[in-house]
KOLMAR-646230 format. One record per residue: residue number from 1; y, z, x of N, C-alpha, C, O in turn. Coordinates in steps of 0.05 Angstrom, whole numbers, plus 5000, padded with zeros to 4 digits. Layout:
KOLMAR-646230
{atom NUM,{Y,Z,X},{Y,Z,X},{Y,Z,X},{Y,Z,X}}
...
//
This chain:
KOLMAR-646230
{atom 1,{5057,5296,4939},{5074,5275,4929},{5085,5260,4953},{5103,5270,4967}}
{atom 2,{5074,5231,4960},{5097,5221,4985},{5117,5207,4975},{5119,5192,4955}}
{atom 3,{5132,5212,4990},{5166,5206,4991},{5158,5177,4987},{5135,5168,4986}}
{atom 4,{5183,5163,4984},{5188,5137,4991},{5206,5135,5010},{5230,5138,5008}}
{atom 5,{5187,5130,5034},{5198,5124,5065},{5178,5119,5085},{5155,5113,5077}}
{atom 6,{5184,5119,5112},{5162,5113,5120},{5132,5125,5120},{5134,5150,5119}}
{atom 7,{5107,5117,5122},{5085,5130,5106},{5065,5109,5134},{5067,5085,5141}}
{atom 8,{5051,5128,5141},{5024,5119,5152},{5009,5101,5139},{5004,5104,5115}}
{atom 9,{5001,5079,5153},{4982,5070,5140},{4949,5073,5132},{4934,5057,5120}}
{atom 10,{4946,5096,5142},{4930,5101,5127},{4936,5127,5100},{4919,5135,5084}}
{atom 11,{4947,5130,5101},{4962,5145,5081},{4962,5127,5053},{4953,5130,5030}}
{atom 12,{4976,5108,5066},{4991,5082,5048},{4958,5080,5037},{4956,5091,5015}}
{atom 13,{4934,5069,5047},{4915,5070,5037},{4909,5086,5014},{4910,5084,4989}}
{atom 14,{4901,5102,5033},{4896,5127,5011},{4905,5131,4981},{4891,5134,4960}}
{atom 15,{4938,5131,4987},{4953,5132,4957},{4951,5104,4939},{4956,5104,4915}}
{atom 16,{4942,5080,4955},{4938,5058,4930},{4915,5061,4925},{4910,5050,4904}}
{atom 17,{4889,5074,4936},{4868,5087,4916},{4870,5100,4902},{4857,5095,4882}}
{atom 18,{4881,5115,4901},{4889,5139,4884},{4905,5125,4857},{4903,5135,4835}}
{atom 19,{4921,5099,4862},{4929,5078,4834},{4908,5071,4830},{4911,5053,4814}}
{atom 20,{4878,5072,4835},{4861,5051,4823},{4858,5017,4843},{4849,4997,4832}}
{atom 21,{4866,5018,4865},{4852,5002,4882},{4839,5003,4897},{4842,5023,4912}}
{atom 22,{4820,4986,4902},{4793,4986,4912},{4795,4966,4945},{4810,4947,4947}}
{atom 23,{4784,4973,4961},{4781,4972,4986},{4792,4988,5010},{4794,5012,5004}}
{atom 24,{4798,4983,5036},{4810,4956,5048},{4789,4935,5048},{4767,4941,5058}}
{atom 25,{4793,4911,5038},{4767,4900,5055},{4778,4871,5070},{4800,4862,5068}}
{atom 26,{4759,4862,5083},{4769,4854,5123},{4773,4821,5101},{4761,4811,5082}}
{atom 27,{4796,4813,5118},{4796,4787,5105},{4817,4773,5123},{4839,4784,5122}}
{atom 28,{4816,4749,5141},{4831,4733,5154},{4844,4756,5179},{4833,4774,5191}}
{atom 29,{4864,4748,5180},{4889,4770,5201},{4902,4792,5186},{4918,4806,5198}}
{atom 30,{4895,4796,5157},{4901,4823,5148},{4871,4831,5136},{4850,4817,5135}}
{atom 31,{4876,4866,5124},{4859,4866,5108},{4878,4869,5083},{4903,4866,5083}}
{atom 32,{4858,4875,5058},{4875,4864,5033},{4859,4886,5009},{4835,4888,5012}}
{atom 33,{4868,4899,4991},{4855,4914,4973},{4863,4904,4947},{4883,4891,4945}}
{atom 34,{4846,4908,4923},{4848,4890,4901},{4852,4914,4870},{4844,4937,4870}}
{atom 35,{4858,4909,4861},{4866,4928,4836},{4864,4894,4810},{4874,4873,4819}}
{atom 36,{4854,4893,4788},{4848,4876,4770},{4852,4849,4786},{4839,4842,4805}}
{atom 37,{4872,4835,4774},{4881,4805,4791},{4899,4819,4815},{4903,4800,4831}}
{atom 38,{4907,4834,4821},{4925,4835,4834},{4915,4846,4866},{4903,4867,4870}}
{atom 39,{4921,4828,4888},{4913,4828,4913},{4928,4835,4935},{4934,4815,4947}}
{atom 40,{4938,4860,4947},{4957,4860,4966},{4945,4870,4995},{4929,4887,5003}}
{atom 41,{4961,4850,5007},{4958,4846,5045},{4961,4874,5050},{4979,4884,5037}}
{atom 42,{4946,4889,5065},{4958,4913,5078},{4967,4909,5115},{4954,4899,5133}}
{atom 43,{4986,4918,5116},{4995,4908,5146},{4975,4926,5166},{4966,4948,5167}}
{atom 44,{4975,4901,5184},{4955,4914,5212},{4973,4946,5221},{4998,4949,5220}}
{atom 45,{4952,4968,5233},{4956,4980,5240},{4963,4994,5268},{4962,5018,5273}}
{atom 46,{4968,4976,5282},{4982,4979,5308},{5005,4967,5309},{5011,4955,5329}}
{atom 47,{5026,4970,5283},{5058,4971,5290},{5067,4993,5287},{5089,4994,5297}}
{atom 48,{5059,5018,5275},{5069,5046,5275},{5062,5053,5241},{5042,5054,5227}}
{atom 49,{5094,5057,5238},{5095,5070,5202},{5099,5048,5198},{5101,5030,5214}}
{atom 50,{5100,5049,5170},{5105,5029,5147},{5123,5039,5130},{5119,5055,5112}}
{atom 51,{5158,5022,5143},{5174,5031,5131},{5190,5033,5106},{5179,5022,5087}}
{atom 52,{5210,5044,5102},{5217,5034,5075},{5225,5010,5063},{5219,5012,5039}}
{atom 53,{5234,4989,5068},{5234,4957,5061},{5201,4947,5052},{5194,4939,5030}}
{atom 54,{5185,4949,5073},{5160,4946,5070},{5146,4958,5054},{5128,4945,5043}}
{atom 55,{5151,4985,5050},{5137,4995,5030},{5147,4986,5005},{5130,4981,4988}}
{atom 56,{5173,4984,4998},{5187,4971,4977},{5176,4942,4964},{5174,4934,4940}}
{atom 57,{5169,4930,4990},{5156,4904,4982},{5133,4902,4973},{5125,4885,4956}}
{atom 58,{5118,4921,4986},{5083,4918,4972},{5080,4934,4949},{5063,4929,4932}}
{atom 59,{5098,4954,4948},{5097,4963,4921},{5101,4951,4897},{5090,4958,4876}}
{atom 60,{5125,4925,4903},{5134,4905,4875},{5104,4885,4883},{5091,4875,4864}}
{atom 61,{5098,4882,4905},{5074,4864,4893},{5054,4869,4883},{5039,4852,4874}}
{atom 62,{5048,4905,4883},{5030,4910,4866},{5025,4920,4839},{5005,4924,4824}}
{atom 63,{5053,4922,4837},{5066,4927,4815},{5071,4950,4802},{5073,4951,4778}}
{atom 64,{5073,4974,4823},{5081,4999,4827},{5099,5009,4827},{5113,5004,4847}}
{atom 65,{5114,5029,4805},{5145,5031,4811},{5153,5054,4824},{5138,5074,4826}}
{atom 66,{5170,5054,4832},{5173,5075,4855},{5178,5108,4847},{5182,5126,4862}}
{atom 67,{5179,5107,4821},{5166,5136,4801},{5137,5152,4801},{5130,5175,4801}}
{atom 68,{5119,5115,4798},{5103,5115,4798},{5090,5131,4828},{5077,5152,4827}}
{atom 69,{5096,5119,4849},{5091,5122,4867},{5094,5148,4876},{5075,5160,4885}}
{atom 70,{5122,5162,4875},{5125,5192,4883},{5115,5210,4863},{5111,5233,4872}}
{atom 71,{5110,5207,4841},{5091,5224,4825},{5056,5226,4831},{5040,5239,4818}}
{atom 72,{5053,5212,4849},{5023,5212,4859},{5025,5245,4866},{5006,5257,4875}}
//
């Protein structure tokens, strides 16, 4: 189960497969993974973790609630 806090990004990967999205795949200055219409930026991986605000944010854009998320 991960917390909601900071989370590796590849971690962070990992667990939005595990919702049913598909990639990373390479696109402009991010890469980006896709679940139905819905498309979210994943942040480059040489700033560290991916903290809690951030994770907060990509989670509402993918439309993940944060129940959702720690019940993984």
């Amino acid at each position: 189960m991960p917390t909601f806090g900071p989370v590796k990004r590849k971690d962070l990967v990992r667990y939005l497969g595990h919702l049913g999205f598909e990639g990373p795949f390479s696109g402009g200055k991010h890469q980006f993974m896709v679940r139905g219409d819905v498309v979210l930026r994943i942040p480059n991986p040489h700033q560290g973790d991916i903290g809690r605000e951030l994770l907060a944010r990509l989670l509402r854009q993918a439309g993940v609630s944060r129940e959702e998320w720690e019940r993984l």
